[in-house]
N, C-alpha and C positions, 0 to 999 in steps of 0.2 A: 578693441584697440583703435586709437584715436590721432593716428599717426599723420602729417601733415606732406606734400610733396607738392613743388613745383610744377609747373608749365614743359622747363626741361628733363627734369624726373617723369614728367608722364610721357614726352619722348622717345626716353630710355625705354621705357615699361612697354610702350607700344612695337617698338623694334624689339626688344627680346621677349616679346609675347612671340611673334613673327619666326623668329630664328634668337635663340637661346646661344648658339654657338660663334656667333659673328663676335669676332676680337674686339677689345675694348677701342682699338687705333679705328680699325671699320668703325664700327658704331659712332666715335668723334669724328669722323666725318662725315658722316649723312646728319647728325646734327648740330655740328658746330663747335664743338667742343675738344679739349687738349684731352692726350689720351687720359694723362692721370687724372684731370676734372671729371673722366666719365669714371673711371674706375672708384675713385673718393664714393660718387654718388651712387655707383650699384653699390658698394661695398655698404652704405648706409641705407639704402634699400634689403640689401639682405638684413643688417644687423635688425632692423626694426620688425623686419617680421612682415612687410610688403610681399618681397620676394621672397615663397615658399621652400623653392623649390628650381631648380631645374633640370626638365627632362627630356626624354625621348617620347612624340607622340607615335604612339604603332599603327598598322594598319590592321585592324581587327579582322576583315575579310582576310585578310591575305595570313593570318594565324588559323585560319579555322573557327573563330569566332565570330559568327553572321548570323547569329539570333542575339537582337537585343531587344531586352525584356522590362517593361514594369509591372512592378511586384505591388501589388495593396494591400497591406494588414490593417488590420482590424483585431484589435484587443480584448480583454473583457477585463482585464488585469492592468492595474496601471500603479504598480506600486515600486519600487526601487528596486528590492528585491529581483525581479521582473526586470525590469528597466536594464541591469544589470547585464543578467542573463543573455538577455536581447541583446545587447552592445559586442557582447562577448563573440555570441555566436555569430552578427552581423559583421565583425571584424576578421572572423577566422576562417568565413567562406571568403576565397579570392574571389568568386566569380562574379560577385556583388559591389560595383564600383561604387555605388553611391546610397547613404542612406539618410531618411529623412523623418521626421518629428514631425506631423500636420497638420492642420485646420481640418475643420469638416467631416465629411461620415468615415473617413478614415482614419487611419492614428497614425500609419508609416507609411512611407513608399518606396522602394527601394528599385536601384536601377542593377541590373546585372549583363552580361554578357555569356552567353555560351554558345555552343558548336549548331545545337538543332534544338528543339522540343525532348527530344529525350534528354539530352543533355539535361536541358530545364528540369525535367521531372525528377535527372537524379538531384539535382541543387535543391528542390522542392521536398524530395522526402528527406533531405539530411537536415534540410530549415525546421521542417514542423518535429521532427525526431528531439530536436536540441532544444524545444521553448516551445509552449502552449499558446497558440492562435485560437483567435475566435472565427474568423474568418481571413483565405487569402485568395485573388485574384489575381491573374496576371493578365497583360497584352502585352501581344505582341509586335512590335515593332514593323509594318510593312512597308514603309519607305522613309529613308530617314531624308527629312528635306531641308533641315540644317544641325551642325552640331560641331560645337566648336569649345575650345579652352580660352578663347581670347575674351577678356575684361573691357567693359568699355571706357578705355580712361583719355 
């Protein structure tokens, strides 16, 4: 998707990376704009498909969740079929926020979040149970020294 936005559209996009919640009146005044000009222009930012989403970010430590882990598979299997499967099972564990397609001696990489190592290991036997790996590897995560949802626009 090949979607085109302003100087003032990226703006917008940088304040509500920021805070999601700041009123549309707020937000036309930190950038200069009438409230309904900003509203017109998120509301065309949602429609196009820019703006995903808006959420709440959590505090992961403070749920219980303060092992974050990458995961590295290694396939032997690279057929649809497969492919499938993989998508399926990789959507239906929560604790796996992010999955990836890769370059290099790997084939995925997947980020997930849980309580501790054991946690991980039950996430670990329900993964390899659901879909045939050729090899998986994890680390883990000992100091996270940036991580953020903000786009650089």
């Amino acid at each position: 998707m090949d979607v085109t936005y302003d100087a003032l559209d990226a703006k917008i996009l940088r304040n509500l990376q920021q805070d999601a919640q700041q009123t549309v009146d707020h937000l036309g005044q930190k950038i200069g704009l009438s409230r309904n000009a900003v509203w017109r222009r998120v509301k065309r930012l949602e429609d196009s498909g820019i703006i995903r989403a808006r959420v709440a970010v959590l505090d992961a430590e403070a749920l219980g969740l303060g092992l974050s882990v990458f995961i590295s598979i290694k396939t032997a299997q690279h057929d649809a079929k497969w492919a499938a499967a993989f998508l399926k099972t990789v959507r239906a564990l929560p604790e796996i926020q992010g999955a990836y397609r890769t370059s290099g001696e790997q084939d995925y990489l997947l980020q997930a979040r849980v309580r501790d190592v054991k946690a991980y290991d039950h996430l670990y036997q329900r993964l390899i149970a659901q879909v045939d790996l050729q090899d998986v590897s994890a680390s883990f995560v000992m100091e996270e020294l940036k991580e953020t949802t903000v786009l650089p626009v």
